[in-house]
FIGUGU-552859 format. One record per residue (C-alpha): residue in one letter; x, y, z. Coordinates in steps of 0.25 Angstrom, whole numbers, padded with zeros to 4 digits, always signed. Layout:
BEGIN
aXYZ...
This chain:
BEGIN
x-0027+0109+0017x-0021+0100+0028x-0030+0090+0037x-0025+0094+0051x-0035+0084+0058x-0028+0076+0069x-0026+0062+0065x-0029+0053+0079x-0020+0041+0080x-0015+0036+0092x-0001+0041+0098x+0004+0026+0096x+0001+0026+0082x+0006+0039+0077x+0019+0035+0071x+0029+0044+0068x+0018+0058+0069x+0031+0066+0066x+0040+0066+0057x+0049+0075+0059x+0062+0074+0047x+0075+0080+0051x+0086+0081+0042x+0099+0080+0044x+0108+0085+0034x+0121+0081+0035x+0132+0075+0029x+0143+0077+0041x+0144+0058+0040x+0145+0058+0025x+0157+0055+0017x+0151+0067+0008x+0140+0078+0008x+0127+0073+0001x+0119+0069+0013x+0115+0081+0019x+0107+0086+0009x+0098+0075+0011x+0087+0080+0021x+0086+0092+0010x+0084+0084-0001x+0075+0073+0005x+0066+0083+0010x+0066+0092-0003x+0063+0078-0009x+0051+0077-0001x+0054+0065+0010x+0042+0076+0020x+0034+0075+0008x+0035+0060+0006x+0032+0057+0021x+0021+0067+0023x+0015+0060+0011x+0015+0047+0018x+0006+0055+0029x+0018+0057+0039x+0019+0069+0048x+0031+0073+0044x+0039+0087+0043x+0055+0091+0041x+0060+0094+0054x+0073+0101+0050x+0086+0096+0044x+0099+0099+0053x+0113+0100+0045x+0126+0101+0053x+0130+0111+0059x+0147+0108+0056x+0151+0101+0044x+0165+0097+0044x+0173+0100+0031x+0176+0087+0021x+0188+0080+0026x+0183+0086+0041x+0192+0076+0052x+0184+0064+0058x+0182+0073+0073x+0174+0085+0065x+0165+0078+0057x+0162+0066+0069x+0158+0080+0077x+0150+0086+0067x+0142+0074+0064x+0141+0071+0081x+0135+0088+0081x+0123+0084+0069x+0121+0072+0075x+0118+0078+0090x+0110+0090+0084x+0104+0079+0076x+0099+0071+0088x+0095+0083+0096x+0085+0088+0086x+0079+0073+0086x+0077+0073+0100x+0071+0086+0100x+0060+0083+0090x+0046+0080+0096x+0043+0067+0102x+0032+0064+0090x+0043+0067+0078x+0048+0057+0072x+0063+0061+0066x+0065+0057+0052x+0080+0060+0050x+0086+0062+0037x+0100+0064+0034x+0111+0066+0031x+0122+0055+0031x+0121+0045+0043x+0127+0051+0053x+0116+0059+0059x+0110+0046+0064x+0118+0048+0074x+0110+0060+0079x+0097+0054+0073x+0097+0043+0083x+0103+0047+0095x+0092+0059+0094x+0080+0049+0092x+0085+0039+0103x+0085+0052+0112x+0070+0055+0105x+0066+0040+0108x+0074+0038+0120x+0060+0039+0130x+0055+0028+0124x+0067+0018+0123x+0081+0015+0117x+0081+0018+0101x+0081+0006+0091x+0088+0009+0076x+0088+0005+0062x+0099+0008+0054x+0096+0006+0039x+0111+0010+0032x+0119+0002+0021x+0132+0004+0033x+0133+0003+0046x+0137+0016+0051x+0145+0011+0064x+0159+0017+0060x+0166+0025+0070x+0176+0036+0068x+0185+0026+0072x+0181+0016+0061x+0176+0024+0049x+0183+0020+0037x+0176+0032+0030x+0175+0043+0039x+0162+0045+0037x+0154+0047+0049x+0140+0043+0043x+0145+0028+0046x+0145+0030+0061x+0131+0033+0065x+0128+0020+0069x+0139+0017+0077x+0139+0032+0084x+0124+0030+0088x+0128+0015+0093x+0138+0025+0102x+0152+0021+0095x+0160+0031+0088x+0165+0045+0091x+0158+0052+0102x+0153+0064+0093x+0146+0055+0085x+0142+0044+0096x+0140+0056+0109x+0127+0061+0102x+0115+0062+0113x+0104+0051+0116x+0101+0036+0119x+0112+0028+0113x+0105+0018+0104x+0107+0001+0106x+0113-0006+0096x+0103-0019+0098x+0094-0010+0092x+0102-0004+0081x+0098-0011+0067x+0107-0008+0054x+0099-0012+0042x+0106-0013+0027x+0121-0010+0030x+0130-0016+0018x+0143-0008+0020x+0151-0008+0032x+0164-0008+0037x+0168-0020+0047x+0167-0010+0060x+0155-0007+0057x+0148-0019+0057x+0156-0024+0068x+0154-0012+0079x+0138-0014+0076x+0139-0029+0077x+0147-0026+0091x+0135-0018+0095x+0125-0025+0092x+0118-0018+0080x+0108-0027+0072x+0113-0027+0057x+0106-0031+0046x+0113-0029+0034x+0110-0028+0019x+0113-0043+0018x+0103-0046+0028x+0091-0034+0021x+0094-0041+0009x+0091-0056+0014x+0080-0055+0024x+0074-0041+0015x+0075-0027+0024x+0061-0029+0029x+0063-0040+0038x+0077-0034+0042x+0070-0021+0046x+0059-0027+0055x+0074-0034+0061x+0079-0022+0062x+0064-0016+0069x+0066-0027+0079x+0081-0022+0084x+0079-0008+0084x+0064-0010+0093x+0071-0020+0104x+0070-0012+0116x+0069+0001+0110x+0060+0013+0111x+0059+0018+0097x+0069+0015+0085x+0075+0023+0074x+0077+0020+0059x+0092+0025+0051x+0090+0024+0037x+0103+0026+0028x+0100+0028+0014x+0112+0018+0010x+0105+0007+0014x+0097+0007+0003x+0102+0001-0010x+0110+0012-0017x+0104+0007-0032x+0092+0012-0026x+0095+0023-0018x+0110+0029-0020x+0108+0043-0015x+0117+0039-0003x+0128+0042+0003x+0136+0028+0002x+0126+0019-0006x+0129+0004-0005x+0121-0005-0015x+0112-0018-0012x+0106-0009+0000x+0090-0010+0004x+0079-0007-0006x+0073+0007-0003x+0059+0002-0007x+0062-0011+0003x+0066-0001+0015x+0056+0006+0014x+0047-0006+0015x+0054-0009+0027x+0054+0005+0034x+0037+0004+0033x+0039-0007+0045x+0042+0009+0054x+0030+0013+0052x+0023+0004+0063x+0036+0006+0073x+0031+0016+0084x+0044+0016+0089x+0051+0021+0075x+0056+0034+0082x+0066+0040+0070x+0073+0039+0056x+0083+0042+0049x+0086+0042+0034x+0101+0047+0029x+0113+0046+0018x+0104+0051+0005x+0111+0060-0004x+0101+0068-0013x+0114+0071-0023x+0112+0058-0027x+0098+0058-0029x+0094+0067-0038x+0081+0061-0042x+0077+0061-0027x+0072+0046-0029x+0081+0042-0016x+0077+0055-0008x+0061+0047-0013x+0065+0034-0006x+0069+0043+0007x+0057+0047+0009x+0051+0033+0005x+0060+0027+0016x+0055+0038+0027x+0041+0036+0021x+0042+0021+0023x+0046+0021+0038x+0038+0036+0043x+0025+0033+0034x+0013+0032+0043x+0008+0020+0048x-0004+0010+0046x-0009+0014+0062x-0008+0031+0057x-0013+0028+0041x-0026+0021+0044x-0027+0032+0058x-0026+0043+0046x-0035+0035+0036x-0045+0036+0048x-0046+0048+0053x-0047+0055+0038x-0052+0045+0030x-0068+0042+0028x-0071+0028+0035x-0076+0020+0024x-0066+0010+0024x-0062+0001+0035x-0048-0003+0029x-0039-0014+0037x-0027-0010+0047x-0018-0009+0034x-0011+0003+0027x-0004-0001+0014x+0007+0006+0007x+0010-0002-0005x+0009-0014-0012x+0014-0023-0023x+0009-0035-0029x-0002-0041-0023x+0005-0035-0009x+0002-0024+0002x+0011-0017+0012x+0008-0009+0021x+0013+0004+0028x+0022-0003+0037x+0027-0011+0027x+0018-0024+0030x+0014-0033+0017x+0002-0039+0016x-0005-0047+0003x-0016-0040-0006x-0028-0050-0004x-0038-0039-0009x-0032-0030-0019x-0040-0019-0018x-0054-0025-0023x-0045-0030-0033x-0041-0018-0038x-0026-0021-0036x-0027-0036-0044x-0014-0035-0050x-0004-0030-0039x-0002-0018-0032x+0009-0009-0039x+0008-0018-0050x+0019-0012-0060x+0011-0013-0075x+0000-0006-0068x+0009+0005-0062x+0017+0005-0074x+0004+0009-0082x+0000+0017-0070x+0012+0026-0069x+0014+0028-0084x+0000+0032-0088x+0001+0042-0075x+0013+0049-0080x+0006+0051-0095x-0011+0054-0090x-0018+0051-0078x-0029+0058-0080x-0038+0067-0090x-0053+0063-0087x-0062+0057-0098x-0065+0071-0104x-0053+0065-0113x-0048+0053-0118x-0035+0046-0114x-0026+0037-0120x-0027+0024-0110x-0043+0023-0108x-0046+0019-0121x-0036+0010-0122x-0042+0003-0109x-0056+0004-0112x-0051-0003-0126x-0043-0015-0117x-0055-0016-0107x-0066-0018-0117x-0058-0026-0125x-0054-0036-0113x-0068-0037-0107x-0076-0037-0117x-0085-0023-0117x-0089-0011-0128x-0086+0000-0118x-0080+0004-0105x-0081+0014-0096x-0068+0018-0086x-0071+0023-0073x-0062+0024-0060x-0069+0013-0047x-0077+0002-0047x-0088+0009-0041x-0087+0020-0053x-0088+0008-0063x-0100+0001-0058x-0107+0017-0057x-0102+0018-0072x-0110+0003-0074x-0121+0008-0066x-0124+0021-0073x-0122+0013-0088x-0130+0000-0085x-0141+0011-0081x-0141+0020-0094x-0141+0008-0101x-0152+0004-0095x-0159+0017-0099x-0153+0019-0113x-0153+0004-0118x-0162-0006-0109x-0173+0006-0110x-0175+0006-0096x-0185+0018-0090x-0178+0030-0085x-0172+0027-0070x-0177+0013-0069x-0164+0007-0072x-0162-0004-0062x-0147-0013-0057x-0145-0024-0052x-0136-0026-0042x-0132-0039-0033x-0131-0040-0017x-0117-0039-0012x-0112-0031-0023x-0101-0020-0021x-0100-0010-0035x-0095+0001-0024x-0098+0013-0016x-0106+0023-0024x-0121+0026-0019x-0127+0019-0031x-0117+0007-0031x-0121+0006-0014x-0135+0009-0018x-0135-0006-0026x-0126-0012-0013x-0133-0023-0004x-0121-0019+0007x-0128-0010+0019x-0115-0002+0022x-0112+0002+0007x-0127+0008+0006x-0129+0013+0022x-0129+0029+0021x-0129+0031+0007x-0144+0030+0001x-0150+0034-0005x-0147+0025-0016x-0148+0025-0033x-0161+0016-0036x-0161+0006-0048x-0152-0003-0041x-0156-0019-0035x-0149-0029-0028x-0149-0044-0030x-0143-0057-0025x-0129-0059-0030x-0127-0072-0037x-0143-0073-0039x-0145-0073-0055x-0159-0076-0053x-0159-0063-0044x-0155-0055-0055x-0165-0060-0066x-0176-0056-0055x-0170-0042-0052x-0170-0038-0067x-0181-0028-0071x-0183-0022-0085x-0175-0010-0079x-0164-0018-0074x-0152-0011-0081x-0141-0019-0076x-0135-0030-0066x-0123-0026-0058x-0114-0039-0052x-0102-0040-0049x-0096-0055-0053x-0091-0059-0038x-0094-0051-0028x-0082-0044-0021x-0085-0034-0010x-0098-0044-0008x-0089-0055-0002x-0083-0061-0014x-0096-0067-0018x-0094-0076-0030x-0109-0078-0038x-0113-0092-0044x-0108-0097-0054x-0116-0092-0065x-0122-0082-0059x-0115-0070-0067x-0119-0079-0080x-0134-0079-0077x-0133-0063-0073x-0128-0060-0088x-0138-0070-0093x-0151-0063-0086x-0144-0049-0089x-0144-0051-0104x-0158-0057-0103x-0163-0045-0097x-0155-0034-0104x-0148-0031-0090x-0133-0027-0088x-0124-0036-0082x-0113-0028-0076x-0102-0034-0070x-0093-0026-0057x-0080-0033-0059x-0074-0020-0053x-0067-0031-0041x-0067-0046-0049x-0062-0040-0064x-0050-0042-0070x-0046-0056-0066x-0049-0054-0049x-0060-0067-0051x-0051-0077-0060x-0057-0070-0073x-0056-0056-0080x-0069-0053-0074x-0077-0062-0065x-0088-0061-0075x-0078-0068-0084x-0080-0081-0074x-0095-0083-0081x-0093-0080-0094x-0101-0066-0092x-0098-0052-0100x-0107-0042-0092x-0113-0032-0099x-0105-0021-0090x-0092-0022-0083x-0088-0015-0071x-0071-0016-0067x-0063-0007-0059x-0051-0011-0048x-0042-0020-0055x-0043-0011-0067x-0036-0002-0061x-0025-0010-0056x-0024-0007-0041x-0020+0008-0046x-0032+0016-0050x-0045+0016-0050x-0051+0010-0065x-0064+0005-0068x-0072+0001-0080x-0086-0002-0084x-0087-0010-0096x-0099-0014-0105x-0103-0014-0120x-0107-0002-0128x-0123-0003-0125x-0120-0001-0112x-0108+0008-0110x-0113+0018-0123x-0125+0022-0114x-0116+0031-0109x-0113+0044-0115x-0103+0056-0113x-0105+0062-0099x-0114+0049-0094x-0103+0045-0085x-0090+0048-0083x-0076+0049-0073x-0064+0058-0073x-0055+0047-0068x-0062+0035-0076x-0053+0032-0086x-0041+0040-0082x-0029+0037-0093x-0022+0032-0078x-0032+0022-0073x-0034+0017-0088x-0018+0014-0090x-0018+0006-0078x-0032-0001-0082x-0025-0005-0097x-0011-0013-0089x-0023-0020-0080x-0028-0026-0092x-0013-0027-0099x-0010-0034-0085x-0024-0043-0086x-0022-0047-0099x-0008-0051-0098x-0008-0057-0085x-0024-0065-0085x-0024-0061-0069x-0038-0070-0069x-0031-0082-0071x-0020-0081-0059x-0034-0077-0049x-0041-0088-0054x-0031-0097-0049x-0026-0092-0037x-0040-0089-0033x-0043-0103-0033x-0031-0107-0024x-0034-0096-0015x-0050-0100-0013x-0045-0115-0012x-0036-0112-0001x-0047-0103+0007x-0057-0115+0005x-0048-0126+0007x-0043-0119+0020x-0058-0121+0027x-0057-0111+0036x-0069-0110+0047x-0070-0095+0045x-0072-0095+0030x-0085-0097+0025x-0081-0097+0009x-0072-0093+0001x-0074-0088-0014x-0071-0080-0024x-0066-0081-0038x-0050-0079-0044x-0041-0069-0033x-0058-0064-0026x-0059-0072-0016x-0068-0070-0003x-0066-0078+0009x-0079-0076+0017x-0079-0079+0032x-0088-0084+0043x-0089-0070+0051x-0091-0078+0064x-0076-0083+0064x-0068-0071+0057x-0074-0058+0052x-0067-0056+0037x-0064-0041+0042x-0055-0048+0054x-0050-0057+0044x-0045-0047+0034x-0038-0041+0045x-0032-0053+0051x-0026-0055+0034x-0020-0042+0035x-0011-0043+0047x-0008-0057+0039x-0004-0049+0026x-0015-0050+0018x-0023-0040+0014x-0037-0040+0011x-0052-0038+0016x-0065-0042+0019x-0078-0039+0012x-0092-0040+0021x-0082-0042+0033x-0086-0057+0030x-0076-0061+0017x-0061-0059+0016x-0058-0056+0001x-0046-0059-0005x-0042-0054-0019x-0028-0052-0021x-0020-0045-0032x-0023-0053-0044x-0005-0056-0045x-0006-0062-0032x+0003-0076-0033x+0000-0089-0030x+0010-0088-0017x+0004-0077-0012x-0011-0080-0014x-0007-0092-0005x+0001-0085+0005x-0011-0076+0007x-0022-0088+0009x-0012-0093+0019x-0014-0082+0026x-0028-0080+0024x-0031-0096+0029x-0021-0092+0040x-0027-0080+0045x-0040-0084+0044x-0039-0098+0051x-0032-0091+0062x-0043-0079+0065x-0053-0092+0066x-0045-0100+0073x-0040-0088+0082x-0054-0085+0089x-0061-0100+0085x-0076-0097+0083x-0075-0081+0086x-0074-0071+0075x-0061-0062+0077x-0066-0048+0078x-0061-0036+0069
């Protein structure tokens, strides 16, 4: 069933609405017959798929072959007027497409870029001159008087830049100016070559160049030549620029050429440019490709540049999403490490990782190791049988934490219901508690999720407004108040429910002691202690689990997000046999909750934990990281707190909202969030270094002195 709903964004924003690809296949430039089959091969290879995927609106055109192909051996005359026909035929179907289309050209050896541009200079030519980037490991500026070889395909450039034969050099449409021409990647040319462009003022920079100041910053040069006076540019893309090790299905491979993967990083910077008007991709032989991993980074390179843009992503998550998240003015792509990049290639540091779901690295590679190889053996097979991973977990997570039992779910929320419905049949079948008068406690502040009964304990008006009625049996008290909960406890008291610092609540930190006296009055009243460390487990705080910071060994665990290592969702309640063995065979349960997946990941976190002692590293650096928020004094900054890599900077409302503040860090780079519009929160990936922990609070301190200093004693708004 297809969604045909209008999607409503505005005309500025509607990059590229149209894609329309056209092939062209033709070999008429080449030394030798291979190109032309490419438009075939790419698009049996799924290059429409591939961008479709990505949510473009993109379709095949057509692909146009030659109507005369001159024999092998054909004189120079015959195959420079074959090539000048294609290339006119070519440039009047571009000019011919509808204004909205954007032409994705694919080839086919080089020459067709000489129809390719003069057509999208006539398609542009309304709104101004035509910039163009020419990505090629040569130069193309050969004429028929200076080949060497013969072969037309390395005379596009200079026919478009009007030198060379007329066939080639006559072809219809705005002639394109050479200060706003960009050649990026060449490493093989002859003399002539280099010294006709450089006559004519073309902007080269070469592989030396890429290699030395990295082919981001020389393709933001090269952005900056082609959009000097013009109305639109277009972008040339021959696959021989890229390194032949990585990609050698081409027609003349030249090693130590540009990373594919770094290109592609590059190529994300098109999708902000309104003014991109056209590309073209050329030179790859499928024949040499048989695995079709080259015809993959094709459509990863159109992808990279034609994929939709942050403006039309966050329009569509709009229009058909549910509005229960606010998110910030960000759309990522992909990350690494403790980094982010977004989908025009911008990078920005991870000061949140996910709640702390991420705490050892985005893509780290044991966990996508484990990931991958458990994937390719079983997934899946529900708990109606018994796999070979989630024994061996629950074995590693008893052992390590100290419990009888454990019982695997999938989310946080689903592990605090599992403690939920436990602590209360314990409280029935052990502690003798009458029949439906179980009670729990619960502290003010917390957050254990979204459910009705988890809401129902919430002291937070938005997480319960609309959603009563709620369970009964639950009671809230002060959070850090011990003497709170020895008042609250009744003879049908079952169980306390506390998370160790507060997360969600404002990075709340208790007294020192506080979680110490709770176990104590628990014991002495034959009351559950149960600990949510679903967001400060597994080394976040400075300590395995924040518990660990006073010595206590709740009764009941809750963990999640970490467990899972940034990848899937794994969660755990843990308690000892007393408690857990109130449960029998069809008391609770889960498809996905202990999947042979989610479990392979969860055993190389704890591989990765024990081997590493992640607690240690937080502890430190989230001292340095407090001291330097304290030490700075900001006026705006009302305290700052937390414990190992959860920290909470909370500020004075009446000089900068944290809502405004998170924004202001991620135009700076660093991603993270408020919580109660009132604390910034910052809780990186566990592997963060020592550099760039202080890099971020520079720009924190930075940031943050500026807004206040910005507008003095008046808040900035949202």
């Amino acid at each position: 069933m297809t969604h045909s709903a209008p999607l409503h964004v505005p005309s500025h924003a509607d990059l590229r609405a149209v894609v329309r690809i056209v092939g062209v296949a033709s070999a008429l430039g080449a030394p030798a017959p291979g190109p032309e089959a490419a438009p075939a091969a790419l698009e049996r290879n799924g290059l429409l798929q591939h961008l479709q995927g990505l949510g473009v609106a993109a379709s095949w055109q057509e692909t146009l072959v030659p109507l005369t192909v001159p024999p092998a051996g054909a004189p120079m005359r015959e195959r420079l007027d074959a090539v000048g026909e294609l290339a006119r035929r070519v440039a009047d179907h571009l000019t011919a497409l509808a204004p909205e289309v954007f032409p994705l050209v694919i080839g086919g050896d080089h020459a067709i870029g000489i129809g390719t541009w003069r057509g999208v200079a006539t398609r542009v030519a309304s709104r101004g001159a035509l910039g163009l980037i020419w990505i090629d490991a040569h130069l193309d500026s050969h004429t028929e008087l200076s080949t060497h070889s013969g072969n037309i395909h390395g005379m596009p450039l200079a026919a478009l830049l009007d030198e060379g034969d007329p066939a080639l050099t006559g072809i219809d449409g705005p002639r394109i100016d050479p200060a706003n021409v960009a050649v990026i990647g060449a490493r093989s040319w002859d003399p002539e070559e280099r010294e006709r462009l450089q006559r004519l003022g073309v902007q080269i920079f070469d592989m030396a160049e890429v290699r030395d100041r990295g082919i981001a910053a020389v393709f933001c040069d090269a952005l900056s030549v082609v959009r000097e006076r013009t109305g639109a540019f277009g972008v040339s893309i021959d696959l021989d620029a890229l390194d032949a090790s990585a990609f050698p299905a081409v027609i003349c491979p030249e090693s130590a050429g540009i990373a594919p993967e770094e290109l592609c990083d590059a190529l994300l910077a098109l999708r902000g440019c309104g003014d991109f008007a056209a590309m073209e991709i050329v030179e790859y032989l499928p024949d040499l490709d048989p695995g079709g991993t080259c015809a993959g980074w094709v459509a990863n390179i159109a992808g990279a540049a034609l994929g939709p843009s942050t403006y039309l992503l966050r329009a569509k998550e709009r229009e058909f999403g549910a509005h229960n998240y606010a998110p910030l003015p960000v759309v990522f792509r992909h990350g690494r490490g403790v980094w982010l990049w977004d989908v025009e290639g911008r990078r920005y540091l991870d000061m949140m990782s996910a709640y702390s779901a991420v705490s050892f690295g985005h893509a780290n590679p044991r966990l996508l190791r484990a990931l991958n190889d458990q994937a390719q053996r079983l997934a899946l097979t529900s708990r109606a049988f018994s796999n070979d991973r989630l024994p061996v977990l629950m074995e590693r997570l008893c052992g390590l934490l100290g419990y009888d039992r454990v019982l695997p779910v999938n989310t946080g929320l689903e592990a605090v219901e599992t403690a939920l419905k436990t602590a209360r049949k314990w409280g029935y079948k052990v502690k003798g508690i009458a029949p439906d008068q179980a009670e729990i406690i619960a502290c003010e502040g917390n957050f254990h999720g979204r459910s009705i009964t988890i809401v129902g304990m919430s002291s937070e008006e938005q997480y319960r407004d609309g959603f009563g009625p709620f369970p009964a049996g639950f009671k809230r008290i002060p959070y850090g108040d011990a003497d709170a909960l020895e008042a609250a406890i009744t003879p049908d008291t079952t169980a306390f429910l506390v998370e160790p610092i507060q997360g969600e609540g404002g990075i709340l930190v208790p007294p020192a002691g506080y979680l110490a006296r709770c176990a104590e009055i628990c014991r002495r009243h034959n009351v559950l202690l149960i600990a949510d460390e679903v967001q400060t487990g597994l080394g976040r705080t400075g300590r395995l689990l924040a518990c660990d910071h006073e010595g206590v060994h709740p009764d009941g665990l809750i963990l999640g997000k970490a467990l899972g290592g940034g990848l899937l969702p794994v969660s755990a309640f843990l308690a000892d046999a007393p408690v857990l063995d109130v449960l029998q065979p069809g008391d609770h349960g889960s498809t996905f909750g202990g999947n042979p997946l989610g479990a392979a990941v969860a055993l190389e976190v704890l591989a990765i934990l024990d081997e590493t002692r992640p607690w240690e590293h937080a502890t430190r650096l989230g001292e340095r990281l407090m001291a330097r928020f304290r030490d700075a004094r900001l006026p705006c900054v009302r305290e700052v707190r937390g414990r190992g890599l959860l920290v909470g900077i909370e500020l004075d409302p009446a000089q900068l909202r944290a809502t405004t503040a998170a924004e202001l860090l991620l135009a700076r780079g660093i991603a993270t969030k408020d919580t109660h519009n009132t604390v910034i929160r910052f809780a990186p990936p566990l592997i963060i270094t020592e550099a760039e922990l202080d890099a971020a609070a520079d720009v924190v301190l930075d940031t943050l002195a500026a807004a206040t200093t910005h507008r003095g004693q008046t808040p900035l708004q949202p």
